[in-house]
C-alpha positions in Angstrom: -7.2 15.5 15.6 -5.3 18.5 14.6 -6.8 20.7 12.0 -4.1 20.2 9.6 -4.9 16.1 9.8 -8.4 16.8 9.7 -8.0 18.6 6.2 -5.3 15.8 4.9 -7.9 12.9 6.0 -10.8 15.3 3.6 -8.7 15.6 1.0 -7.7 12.3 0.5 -11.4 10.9 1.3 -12.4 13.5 -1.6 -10.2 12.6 -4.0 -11.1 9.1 -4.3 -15.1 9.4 -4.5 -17.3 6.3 -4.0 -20.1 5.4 -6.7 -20.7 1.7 -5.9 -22.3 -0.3 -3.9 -21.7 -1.2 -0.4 -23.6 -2.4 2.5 -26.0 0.4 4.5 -24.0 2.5 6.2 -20.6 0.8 6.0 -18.6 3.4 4.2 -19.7 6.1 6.9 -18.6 4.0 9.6 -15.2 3.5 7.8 -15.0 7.2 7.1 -16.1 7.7 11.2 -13.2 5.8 12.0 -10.6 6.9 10.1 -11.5 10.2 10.6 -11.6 10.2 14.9 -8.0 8.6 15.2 -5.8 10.3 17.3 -3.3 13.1 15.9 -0.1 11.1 14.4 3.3 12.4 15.7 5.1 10.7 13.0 8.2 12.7 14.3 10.8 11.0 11.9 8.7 8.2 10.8 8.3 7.1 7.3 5.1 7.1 5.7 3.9 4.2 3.7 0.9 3.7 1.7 -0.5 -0.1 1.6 -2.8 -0.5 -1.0 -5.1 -3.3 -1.4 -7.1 -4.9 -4.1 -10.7 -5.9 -2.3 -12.4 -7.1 -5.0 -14.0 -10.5 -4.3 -11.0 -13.0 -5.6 -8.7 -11.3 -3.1 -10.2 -12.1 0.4 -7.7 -14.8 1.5 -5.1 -12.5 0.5 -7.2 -9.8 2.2 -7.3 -11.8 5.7 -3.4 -12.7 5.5 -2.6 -8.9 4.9 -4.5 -8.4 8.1 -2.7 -10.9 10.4 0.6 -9.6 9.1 0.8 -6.1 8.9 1.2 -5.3 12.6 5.0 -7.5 11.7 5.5 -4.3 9.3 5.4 -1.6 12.3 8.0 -3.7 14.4 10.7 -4.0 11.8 9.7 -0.2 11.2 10.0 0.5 14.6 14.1 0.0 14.6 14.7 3.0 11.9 12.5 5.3 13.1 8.8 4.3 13.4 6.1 3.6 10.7 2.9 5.6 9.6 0.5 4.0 7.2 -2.6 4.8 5.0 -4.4 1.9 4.2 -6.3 2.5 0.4 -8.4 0.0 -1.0 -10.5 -0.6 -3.9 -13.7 -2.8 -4.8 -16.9 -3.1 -6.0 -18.1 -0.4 -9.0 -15.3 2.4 -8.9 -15.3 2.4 -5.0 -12.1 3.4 -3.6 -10.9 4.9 -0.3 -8.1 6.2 1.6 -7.9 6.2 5.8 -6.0 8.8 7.6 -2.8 8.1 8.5 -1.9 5.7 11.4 1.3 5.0 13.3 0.1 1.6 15.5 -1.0 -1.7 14.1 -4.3 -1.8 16.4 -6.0 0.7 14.7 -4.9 0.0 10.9 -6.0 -3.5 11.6 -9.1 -2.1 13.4 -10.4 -0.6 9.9 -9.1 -3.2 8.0 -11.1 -6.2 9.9 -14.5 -3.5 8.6 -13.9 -4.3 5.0 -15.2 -7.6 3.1 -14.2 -8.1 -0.2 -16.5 -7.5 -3.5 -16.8 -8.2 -7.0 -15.1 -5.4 -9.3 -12.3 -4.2 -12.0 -9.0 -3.2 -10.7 -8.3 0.8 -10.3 -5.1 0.9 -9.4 -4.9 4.1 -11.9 -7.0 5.9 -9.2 -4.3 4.2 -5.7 -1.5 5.9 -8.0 -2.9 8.8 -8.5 -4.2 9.1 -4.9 -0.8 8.6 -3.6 0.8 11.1 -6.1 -1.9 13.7 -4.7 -1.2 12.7 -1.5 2.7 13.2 -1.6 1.9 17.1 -2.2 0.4 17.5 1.3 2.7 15.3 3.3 6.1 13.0 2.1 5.7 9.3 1.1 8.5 7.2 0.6 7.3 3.9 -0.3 3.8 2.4 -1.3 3.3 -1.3 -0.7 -0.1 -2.3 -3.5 -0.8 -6.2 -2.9 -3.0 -7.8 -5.9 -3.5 -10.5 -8.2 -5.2 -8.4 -11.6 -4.8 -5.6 -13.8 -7.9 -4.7 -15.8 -6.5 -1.6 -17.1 -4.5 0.3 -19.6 -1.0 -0.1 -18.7 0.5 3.0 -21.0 -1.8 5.2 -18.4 -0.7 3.3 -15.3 2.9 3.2 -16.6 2.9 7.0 -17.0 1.7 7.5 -13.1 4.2 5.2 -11.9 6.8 7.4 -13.5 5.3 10.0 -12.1 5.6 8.6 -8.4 9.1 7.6 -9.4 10.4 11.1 -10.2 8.9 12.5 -6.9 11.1 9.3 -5.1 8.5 7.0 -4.1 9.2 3.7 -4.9 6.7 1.2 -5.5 6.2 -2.6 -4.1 4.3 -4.3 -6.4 3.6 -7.8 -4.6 1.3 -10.1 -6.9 -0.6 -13.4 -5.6 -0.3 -15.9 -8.2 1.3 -15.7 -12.1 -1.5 -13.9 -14.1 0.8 -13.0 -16.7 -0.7 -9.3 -17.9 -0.9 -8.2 -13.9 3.0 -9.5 -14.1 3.8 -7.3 -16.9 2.2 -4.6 -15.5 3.3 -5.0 -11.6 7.0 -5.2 -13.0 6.7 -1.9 -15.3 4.9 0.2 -12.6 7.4 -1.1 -10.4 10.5 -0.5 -12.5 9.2 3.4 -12.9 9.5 3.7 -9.5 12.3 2.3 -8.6 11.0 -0.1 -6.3 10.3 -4.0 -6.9 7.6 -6.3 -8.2 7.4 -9.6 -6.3 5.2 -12.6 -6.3 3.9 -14.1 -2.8 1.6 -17.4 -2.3 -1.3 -17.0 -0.3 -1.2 -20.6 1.2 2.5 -19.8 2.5 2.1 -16.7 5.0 5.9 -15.8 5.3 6.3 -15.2 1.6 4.1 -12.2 2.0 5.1 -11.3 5.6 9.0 -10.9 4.4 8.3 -9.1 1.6 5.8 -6.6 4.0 9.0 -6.5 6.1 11.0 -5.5 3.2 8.8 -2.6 2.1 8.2 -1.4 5.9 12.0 -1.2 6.7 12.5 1.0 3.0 9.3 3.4 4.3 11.5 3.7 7.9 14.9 3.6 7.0 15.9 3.2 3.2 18.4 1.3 1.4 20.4 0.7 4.7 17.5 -0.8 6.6 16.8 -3.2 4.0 20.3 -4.1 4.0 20.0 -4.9 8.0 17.6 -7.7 7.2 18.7 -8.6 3.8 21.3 -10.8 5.2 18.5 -13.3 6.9 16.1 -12.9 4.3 16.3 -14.0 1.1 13.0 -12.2 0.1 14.2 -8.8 1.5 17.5 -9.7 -0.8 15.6 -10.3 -3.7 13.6 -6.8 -3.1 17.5 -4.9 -3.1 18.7 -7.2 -6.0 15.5 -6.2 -8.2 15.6 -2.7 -7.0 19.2 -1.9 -8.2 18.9 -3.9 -11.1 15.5 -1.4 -12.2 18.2 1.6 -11.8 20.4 0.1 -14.8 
């Protein structure tokens, strides 16, 4: 690893400190991992953070975000290739950020190391991780996939408009119809100029679509999207609610 991607990997790990609970160890062999992959020649690619709720009502969602999100570096790899940073949150105020990785292998490597716990939502701190983050290296797009929102939404609305003026657009996809995480998925997503969506967990190519949607934005923009728009409605509906947030 290059010393420039050691330091981004620090700085990320230290902005989002852990105080919680987790089993022996586990956290230092996450941090072990994330910190030994091999240096990322993104070259053109387009950087993407996926965020995750992993509080304990999310592991079925959890698992099918695993199984899919190698699908998100193939349509990626048609517009230039695909880096992600997996962040996730759970527990009591533990949250954490990988290094950056540009093959599905690895991301799904750390992700198969995390099990779900009980927690409150802290998507305040995956926005404002992904706001510090954009100073050291650029993000275009940020994929968060959840079902709650325990939190102030004035505060999260005001980081998502942050994120939006820097020109990172937001992917809000929401498991289920809680109606205050719907409220605040569409807001944060509106500020960004992105899209809020809604996936079921018992029908796998609701969410794989819309991953596809946010993975060809992160790689190729507005025109990628529009390459698979045409043979999925899902990816359509992503465009449609992006350029109706812009109004």
């Amino acid at each position: 690893m290059t010393r420039e991607t050691d330091k981004a990997v620090g700085k990320a790990v230290e902005s989002l400190p852990q105080a919680g609970r987790s089993a022996p160890g586990e956290i230092e062999r996450f941090l072990g991992a994330a910190k030994q992959l091999a240096p990322l020649a993104t070259g053109q690619a387009g950087r993407l953070v996926f965020a995750l709720d992993a509080t304990m009502s999310r592991q079925p969602s959890w698992d099918l975000a695993c199984s899919l999100q190698g699908r998100m570096f193939e349509v990626a790899a048609q517009s230039g290739g695909l880096a992600v940073q997996l962040v996730y949150y759970r527990g009591f105020a533990e949250c954490r950020a990988s290094g950056w990785v540009g093959e599905p292998q690895r991301l799904n490597g750390l992700m198969t190391r995390i099990a779900c716990e009980g927690g409150q939502t802290q998507i305040a701190r995956v926005l404002k991780h992904i706001r510090d983050e954009s100073k050291q290296v650029p993000i275009r797009a940020f994929v968060f996939v959840g079902d709650a929102m325990e939190e102030d939404v004035d505060a999260l609305a005001a980081l998502a408009g942050e994120l939006g003026l820097r020109g990172i657009r937001g992917f809000l996809f929401q498991e289920g119809h809680e109606p205050t995480a719907s409220t605040a998925f569409a807001t944060m997503a509106r500020l960004t100029g992105g899209a809020h969506a809604r996936f079921d967990v018992n029908a796998p190519n609701s969410l794989l679509e819309l991953l596809r949607g946010a993975a060809a934005y992160a790689s190729g923009g507005r025109e990628a999207m529009l390459r698979l728009a045409g043979a999925s409605p899902a990816v359509k509906g992503l465009l449609t609610a992006m350029e109706g947030g812009r109004r």
